[in-house]
C-alpha positions in Angstrom: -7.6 -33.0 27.9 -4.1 -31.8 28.1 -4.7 -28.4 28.8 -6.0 -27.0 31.9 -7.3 -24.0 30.6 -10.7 -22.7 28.9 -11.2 -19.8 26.6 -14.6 -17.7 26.7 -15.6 -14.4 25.2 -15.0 -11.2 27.0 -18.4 -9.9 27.3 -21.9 -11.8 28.1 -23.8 -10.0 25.0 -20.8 -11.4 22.6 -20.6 -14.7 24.0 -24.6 -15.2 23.6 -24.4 -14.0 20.2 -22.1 -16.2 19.6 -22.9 -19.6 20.7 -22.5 -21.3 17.4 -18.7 -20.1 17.6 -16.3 -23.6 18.1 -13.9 -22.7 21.0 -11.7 -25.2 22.0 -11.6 -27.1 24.6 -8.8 -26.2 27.3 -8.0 -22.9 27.7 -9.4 -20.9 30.9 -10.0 -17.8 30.2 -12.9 -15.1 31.8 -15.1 -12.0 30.7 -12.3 -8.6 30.8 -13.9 -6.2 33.3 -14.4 -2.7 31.7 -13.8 -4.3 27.8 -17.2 -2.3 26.6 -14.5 0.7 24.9 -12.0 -1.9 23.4 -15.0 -3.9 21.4 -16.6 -1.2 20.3 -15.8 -1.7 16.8 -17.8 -5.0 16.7 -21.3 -3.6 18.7 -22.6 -2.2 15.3 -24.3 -5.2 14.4 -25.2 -8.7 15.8 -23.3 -10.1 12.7 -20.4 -8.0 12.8 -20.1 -9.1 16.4 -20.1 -12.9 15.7 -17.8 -12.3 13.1 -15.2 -10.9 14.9 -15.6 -13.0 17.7 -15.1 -15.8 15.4 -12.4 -14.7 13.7 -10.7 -14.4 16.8 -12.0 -17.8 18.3 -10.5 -19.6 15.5 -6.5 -17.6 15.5 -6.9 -18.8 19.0 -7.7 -22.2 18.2 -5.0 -22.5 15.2 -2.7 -21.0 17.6 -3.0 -23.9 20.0 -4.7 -27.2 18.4 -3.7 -26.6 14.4 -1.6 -29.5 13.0 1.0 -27.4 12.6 1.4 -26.8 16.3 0.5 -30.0 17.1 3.3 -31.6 14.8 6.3 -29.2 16.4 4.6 -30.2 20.2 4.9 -33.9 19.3 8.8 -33.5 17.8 9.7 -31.6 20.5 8.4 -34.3 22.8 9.3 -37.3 20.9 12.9 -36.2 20.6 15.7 -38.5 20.6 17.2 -38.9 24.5 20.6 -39.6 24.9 20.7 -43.2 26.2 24.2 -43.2 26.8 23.6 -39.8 29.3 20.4 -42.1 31.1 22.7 -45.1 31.7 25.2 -42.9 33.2 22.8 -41.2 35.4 20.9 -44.8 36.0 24.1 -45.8 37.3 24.4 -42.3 40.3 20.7 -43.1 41.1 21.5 -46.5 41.9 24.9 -46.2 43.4 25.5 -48.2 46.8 25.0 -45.5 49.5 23.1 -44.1 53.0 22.0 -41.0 53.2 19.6 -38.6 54.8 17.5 -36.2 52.8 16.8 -32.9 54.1 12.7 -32.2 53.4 12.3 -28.5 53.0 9.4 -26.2 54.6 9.0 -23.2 53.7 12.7 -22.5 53.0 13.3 -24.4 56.4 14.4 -27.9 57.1 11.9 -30.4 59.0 13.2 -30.7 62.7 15.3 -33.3 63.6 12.4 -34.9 65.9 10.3 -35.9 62.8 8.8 -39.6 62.4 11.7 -41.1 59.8 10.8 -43.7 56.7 13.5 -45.4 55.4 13.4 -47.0 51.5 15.5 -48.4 49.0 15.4 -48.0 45.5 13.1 -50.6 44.0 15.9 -52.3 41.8 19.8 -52.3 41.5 22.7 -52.9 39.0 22.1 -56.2 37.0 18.8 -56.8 38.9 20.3 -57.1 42.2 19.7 -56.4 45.7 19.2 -52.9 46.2 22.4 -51.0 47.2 20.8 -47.2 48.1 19.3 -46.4 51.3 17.6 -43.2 51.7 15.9 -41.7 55.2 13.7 -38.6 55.0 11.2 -36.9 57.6 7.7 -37.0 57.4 6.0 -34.1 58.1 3.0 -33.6 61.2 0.1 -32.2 61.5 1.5 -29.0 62.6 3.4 -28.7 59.5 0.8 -28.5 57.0 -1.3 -26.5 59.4 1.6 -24.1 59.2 2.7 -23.9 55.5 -1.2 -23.3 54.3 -1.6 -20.8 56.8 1.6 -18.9 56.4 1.2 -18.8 53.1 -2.5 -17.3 53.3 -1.0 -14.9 55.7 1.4 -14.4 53.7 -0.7 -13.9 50.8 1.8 -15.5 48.8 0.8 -15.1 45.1 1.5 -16.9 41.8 3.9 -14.2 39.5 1.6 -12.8 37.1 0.6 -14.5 34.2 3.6 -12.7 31.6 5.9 -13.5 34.2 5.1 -16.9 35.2 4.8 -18.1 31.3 8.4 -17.2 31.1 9.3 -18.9 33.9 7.8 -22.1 33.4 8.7 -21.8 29.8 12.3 -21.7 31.1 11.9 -24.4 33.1 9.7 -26.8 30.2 12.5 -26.3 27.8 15.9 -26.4 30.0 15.1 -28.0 32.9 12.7 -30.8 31.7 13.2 -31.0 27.9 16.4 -29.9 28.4 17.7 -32.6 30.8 15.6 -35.7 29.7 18.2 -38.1 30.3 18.3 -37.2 34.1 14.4 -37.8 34.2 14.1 -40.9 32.1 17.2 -42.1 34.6 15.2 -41.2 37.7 11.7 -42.8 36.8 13.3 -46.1 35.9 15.2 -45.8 38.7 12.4 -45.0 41.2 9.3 -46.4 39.1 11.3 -48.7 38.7 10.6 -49.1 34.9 11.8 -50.3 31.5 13.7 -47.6 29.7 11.4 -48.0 27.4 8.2 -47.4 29.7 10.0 -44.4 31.5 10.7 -42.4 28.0 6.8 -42.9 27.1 6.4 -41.4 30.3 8.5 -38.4 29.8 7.2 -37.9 26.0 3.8 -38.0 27.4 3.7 -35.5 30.2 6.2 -33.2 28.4 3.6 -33.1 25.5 0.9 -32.5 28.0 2.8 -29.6 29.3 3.9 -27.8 26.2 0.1 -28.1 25.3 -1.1 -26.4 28.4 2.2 -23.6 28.0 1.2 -22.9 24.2 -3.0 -22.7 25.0 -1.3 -20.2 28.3 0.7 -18.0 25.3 -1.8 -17.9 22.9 -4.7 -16.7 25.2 -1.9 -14.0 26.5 -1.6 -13.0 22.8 -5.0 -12.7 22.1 -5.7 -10.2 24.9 -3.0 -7.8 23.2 -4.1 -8.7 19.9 -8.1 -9.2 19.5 -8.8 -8.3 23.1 -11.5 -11.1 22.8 -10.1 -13.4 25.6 -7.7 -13.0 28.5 -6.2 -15.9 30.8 -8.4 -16.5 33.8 -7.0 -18.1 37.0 -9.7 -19.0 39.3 -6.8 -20.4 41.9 -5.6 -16.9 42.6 -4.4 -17.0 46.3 -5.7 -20.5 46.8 -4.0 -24.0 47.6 -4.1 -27.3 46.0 -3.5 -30.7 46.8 -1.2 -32.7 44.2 -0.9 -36.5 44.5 0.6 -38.3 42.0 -0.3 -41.5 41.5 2.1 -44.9 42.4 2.6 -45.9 38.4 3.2 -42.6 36.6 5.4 -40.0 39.1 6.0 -37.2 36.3 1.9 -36.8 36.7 2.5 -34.8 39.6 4.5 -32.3 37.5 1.8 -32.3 34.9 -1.0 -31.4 37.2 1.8 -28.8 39.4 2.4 -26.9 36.2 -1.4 -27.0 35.3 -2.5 -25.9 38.9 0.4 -22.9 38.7 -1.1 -21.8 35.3 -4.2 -21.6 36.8 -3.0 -19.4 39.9 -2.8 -22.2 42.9 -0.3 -22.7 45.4 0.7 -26.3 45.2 1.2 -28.6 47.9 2.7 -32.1 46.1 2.8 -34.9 48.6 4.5 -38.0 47.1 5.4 -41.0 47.8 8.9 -41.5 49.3 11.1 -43.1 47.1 9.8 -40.5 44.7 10.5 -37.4 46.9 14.1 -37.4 45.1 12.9 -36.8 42.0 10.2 -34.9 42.5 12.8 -32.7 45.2 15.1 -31.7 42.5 11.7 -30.7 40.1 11.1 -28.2 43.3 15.0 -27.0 43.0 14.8 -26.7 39.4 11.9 -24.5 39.6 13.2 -22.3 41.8 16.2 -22.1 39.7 13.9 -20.6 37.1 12.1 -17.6 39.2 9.7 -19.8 40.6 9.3 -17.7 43.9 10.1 -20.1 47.4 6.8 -21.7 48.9 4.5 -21.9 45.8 5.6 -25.6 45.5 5.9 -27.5 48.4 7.2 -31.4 48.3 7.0 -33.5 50.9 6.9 -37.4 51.5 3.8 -38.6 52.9 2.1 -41.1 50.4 3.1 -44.3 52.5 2.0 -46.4 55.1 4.1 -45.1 58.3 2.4 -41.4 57.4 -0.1 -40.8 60.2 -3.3 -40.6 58.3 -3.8 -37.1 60.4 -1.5 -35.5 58.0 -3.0 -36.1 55.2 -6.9 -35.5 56.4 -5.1 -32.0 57.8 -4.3 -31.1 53.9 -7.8 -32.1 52.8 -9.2 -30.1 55.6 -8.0 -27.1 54.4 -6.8 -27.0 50.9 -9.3 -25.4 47.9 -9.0 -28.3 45.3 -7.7 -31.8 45.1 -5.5 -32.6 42.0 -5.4 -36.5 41.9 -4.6 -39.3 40.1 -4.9 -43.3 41.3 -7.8 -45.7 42.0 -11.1 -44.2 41.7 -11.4 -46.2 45.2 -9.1 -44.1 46.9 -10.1 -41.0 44.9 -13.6 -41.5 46.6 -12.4 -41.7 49.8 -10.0 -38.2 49.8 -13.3 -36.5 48.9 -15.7 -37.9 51.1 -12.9 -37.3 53.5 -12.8 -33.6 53.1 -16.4 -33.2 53.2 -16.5 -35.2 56.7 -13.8 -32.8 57.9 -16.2 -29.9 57.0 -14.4 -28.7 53.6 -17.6 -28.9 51.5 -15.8 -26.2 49.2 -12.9 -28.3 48.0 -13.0 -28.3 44.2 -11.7 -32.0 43.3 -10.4 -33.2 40.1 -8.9 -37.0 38.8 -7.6 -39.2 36.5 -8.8 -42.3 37.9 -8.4 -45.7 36.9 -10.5 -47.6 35.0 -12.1 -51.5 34.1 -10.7 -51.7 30.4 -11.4 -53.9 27.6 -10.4 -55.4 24.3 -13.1 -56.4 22.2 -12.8 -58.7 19.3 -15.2 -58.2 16.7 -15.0 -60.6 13.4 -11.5 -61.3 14.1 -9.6 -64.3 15.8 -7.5 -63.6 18.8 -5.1 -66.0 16.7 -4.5 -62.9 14.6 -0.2 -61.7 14.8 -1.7 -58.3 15.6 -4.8 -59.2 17.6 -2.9 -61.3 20.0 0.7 -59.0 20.4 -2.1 -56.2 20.9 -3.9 -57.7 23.4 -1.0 -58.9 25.5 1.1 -56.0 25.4 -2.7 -54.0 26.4 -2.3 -55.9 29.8 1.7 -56.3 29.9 2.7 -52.2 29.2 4.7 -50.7 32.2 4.3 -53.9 34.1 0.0 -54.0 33.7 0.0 -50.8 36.0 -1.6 -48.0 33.2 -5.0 -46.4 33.8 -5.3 -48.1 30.7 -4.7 -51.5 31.1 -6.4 -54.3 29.4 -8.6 -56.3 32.3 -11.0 -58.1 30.1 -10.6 -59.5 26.4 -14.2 -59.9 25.4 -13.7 -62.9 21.8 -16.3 -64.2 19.3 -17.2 -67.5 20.4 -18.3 -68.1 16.8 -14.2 -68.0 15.8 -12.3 -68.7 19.1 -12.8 -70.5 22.6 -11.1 -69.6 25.9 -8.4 -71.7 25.6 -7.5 -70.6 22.1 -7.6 -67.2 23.3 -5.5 -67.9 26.4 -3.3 -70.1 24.0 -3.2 -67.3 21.3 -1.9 -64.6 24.0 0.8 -66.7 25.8 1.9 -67.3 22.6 2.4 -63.6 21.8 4.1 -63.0 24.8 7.1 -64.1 23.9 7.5 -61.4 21.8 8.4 -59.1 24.3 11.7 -59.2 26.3 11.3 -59.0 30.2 14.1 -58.8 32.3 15.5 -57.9 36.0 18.5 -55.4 34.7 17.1 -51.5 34.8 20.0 -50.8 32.3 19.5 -53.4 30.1 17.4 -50.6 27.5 16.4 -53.3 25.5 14.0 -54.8 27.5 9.8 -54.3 27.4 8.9 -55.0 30.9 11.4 -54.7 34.2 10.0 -57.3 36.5 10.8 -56.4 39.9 10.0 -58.5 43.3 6.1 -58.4 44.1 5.2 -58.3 40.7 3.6 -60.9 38.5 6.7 -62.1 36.6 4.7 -63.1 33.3 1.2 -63.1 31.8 -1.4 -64.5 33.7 -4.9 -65.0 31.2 -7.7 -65.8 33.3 -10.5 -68.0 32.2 -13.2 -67.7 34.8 -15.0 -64.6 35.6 -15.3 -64.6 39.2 -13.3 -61.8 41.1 -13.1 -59.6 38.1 -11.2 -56.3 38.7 -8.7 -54.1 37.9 -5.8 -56.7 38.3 -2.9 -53.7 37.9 -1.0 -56.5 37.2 0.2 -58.9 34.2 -3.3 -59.8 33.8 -6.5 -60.1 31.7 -9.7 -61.7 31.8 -10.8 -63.9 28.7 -14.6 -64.2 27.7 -17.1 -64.8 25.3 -18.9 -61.5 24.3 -21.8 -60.1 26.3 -20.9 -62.4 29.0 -19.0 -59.7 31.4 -21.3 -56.8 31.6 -19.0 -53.4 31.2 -19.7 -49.9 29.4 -17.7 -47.8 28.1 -17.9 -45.0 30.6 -16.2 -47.5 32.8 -13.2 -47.9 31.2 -10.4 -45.6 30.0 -8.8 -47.4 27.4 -11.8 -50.0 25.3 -10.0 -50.7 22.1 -11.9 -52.6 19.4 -10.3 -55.1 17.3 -12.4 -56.0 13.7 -12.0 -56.2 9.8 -13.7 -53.0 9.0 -14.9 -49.9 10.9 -18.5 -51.0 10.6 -18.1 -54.2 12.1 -16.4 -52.1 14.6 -19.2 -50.0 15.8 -21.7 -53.2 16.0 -22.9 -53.8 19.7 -20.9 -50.4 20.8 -23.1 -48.0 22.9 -23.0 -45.3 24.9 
């Protein structure tokens, strides 16, 4: 899931004959035009064929998913972060001030006439009343008319794939990896967020990148190598919409560095109090040899944005990158096909109706119960993973034991109002649910994205698997596991 790309033989003759081949999943790469000289060496035979093609296949595979690789991807993202350098930065992001952000346009500032939105960081110093004001333009409609038509006209073009892999690598591993105090600082600052919560976060989508880099590299290699696969970029001279969702801002550099991989022009609309953050992502890139205009940032996630703006991008753009409710994910694509743009390629990470299920096993259990909580308690309820319904065996526990069982646990984790306080679990923040909340009738059942969770006797609450993102299965053995699970 990680990776954004896909690997696929060179030729149609080698890839039929070699269908049994395991490539992995997420790489993007194409047939090479004029590749009959360079293989050759493996037309002899049918066999030979599949057996070089496999050969290669699997170096590309090791390259990218071995454990090997997969151990140095996880160190490098789970790295120790300077806490000390977070707390200081924590403290410049939350400093008492008003101020006026420029928003950039294609190199240009947004005119002095532009609708202004005004916001506050979401918390302060101690857990106090914010102190920082920040005012930034939004833009019109006649701005994004303007920067996806200049940059057609333009035909402003993603640096080709040696170049860009150098310059993103650059950026992954001094500007992200290489400052992950000032990140960390920034999401709990803007999230707002638990330390905690904000260097999952980081860990996460620095992971996700590196994954996506090192597939990138590898398929590079193997063109010079095996000349079996070569990187394919199927957004060459295109545009796509990035919108990050409300809960997790570093997604949006996730799916930007995925979407330049694969050739696109971005166009990352945020929400406001994220623009800061995400601003110095677009300053850092260009700091790296990210040529001006690929990535474009600008505020418009919000409620004074004039809807036009927003239905102008989808009108226009070649894909949607999205991630958010699969309600509102709906709606942007249904959108764009109203408008006309029936050719918009869409992709999301959407939320989903998530459950715990207890099989054979009392929600009284230390590890049932802290599990269970914390599923509907982690970075404040608001994960696409978040616990909504805990499904117990009616034979072992009632509703009120369950409900007793995980206020219980609860106490385990430390809550707080203080963003610098990097001992707490959960920042509680004003219109937030300020502690669990385990509901024992089934009527109005959602995704709560909240403190919340849903307690009922098995079978009672009809909900598959494909619904959710996160169904995690609590029982004594792996068998007793599986029973009742299906597809």
């Amino acid at each position: 899931q990680g990776s954004s790309f896909q690997v696929a033989p060179m030729k149609p003759r080698a890839r039929a004959l070699a269908r049994g081949a395991q490539l992995f999943a997420g790489l993007v790469a194409h047939p090479s035009h004029g590749s009959l000289g360079r293989l050759g060496r493996f037309r002899g035979t049918a066999t030979a064929t599949v057996s070089a093609l496999g050969a290669a296949s699997q170096r590309l595979r090791d390259a990218v998913k071995s454990k090997e690789v997969t151990a140095q991807i996880a160190a490098e993202a789970d790295a120790p972060i300077n806490r000390s350098a977070v707390l200081e930065r924590l403290g410049q992001e939350l400093r008492e001030s008003d101020e006026t952000m420029e928003v950039m346009l294609l190199g240009n500032p947004l005119p002095s006439d532009r609708k202004m939105v005004t916001f506050q960081t979401p918390t302060a110093p101690e857990g106090g009343s914010p102190k920082r004001t920040v005012h930034v333009a939004l833009p019109n409609v006649e701005d994004i008319s303007k920067v996806i038509s200049e940059r057609r006209e333009q035909k402003l073009a993603v640096p080709k794939a040696d170049e860009l892999v150098k310059i993103l690598d650059k950026y992954l591993s001094e500007e992200f990896l290489g400052k992950s105090a000032e990140h960390v600082a920034m999401l709990t600052a803007w999230g707002p967020k638990a330390i905690a919560d904000s260097e999952g976060e980081f860990c996460e989508v620095a992971a996700l990148m590196r994954l996506s880099l090192t597939a990138y590299q590898a398929t590079l290699q193997a063109n010079t190598s095996d000349f079996q696969f070569e990187v394919a970029r199927a957004g060459e001279g295109r545009d796509c919409l990035v919108m990050p969702p409300s809960n997790f801002a570093l997604l949006g550099i996730k799916d930007t560095f995925h979407m330049l991989l694969k050739g696109f022009r971005v166009l990352l609309v945020v929400q406001p109090r994220f623009f800061p953050h995400f601003r110095e992502i677009q300053l850092s890139l260009s700091s790296c040899g990210l040529p001006d205009g690929l990535v474009e940032v600008l505020p418009g996630i919000t409620p004074e944005a004039d809807p036009a703006v927003l239905h102008e991008a989808l009108k226009h753009v070649d894909r949607l990158q999205f991630t958010g409710s699969s309600q509102m994910f709906k709606g942007l694509v249904l959108k764009a096909i109203e408008l006309g743009n029936t050719r918009m390629e869409h992709a999301g990470e959407v939320s989903g109706l998530n459950k715990v299920r207890l099989n054979g096993v009392s929600a009284s259990h230390p590890a049932v119960a802290r599990g269970t909580a914390w599923a509907a308690m982690a970075n404040n309820g608001e994960l696409c993973t978040s616990a909504s319904l805990v499904e117990f065996d009616p034979a072992l526990d009632t509703v009120e034991s369950v409900k007793g069982a995980l206020l219980e646990a609860e106490a385990a984790f430390k809550a707080g109002r203080d963003p610098a306080d990097d001992s707490l679990d959960i920042l509680l923040r004003d219109g937030k649910a300020q502690q669990l909340e385990v509901k024992t009738e089934k009527e109005g059942f959602r995704e709560w994205w909240e403190k919340t969770i849903l307690a009922s006797p098995q079978e009672q609450v009809k909900l598959q698997t494909n619904q959710s993102l996160g169904h995690c299965i609590y029982a004594p053995s792996i068998e007793k596991a599986l029973e009742g699970v299906t597809e």
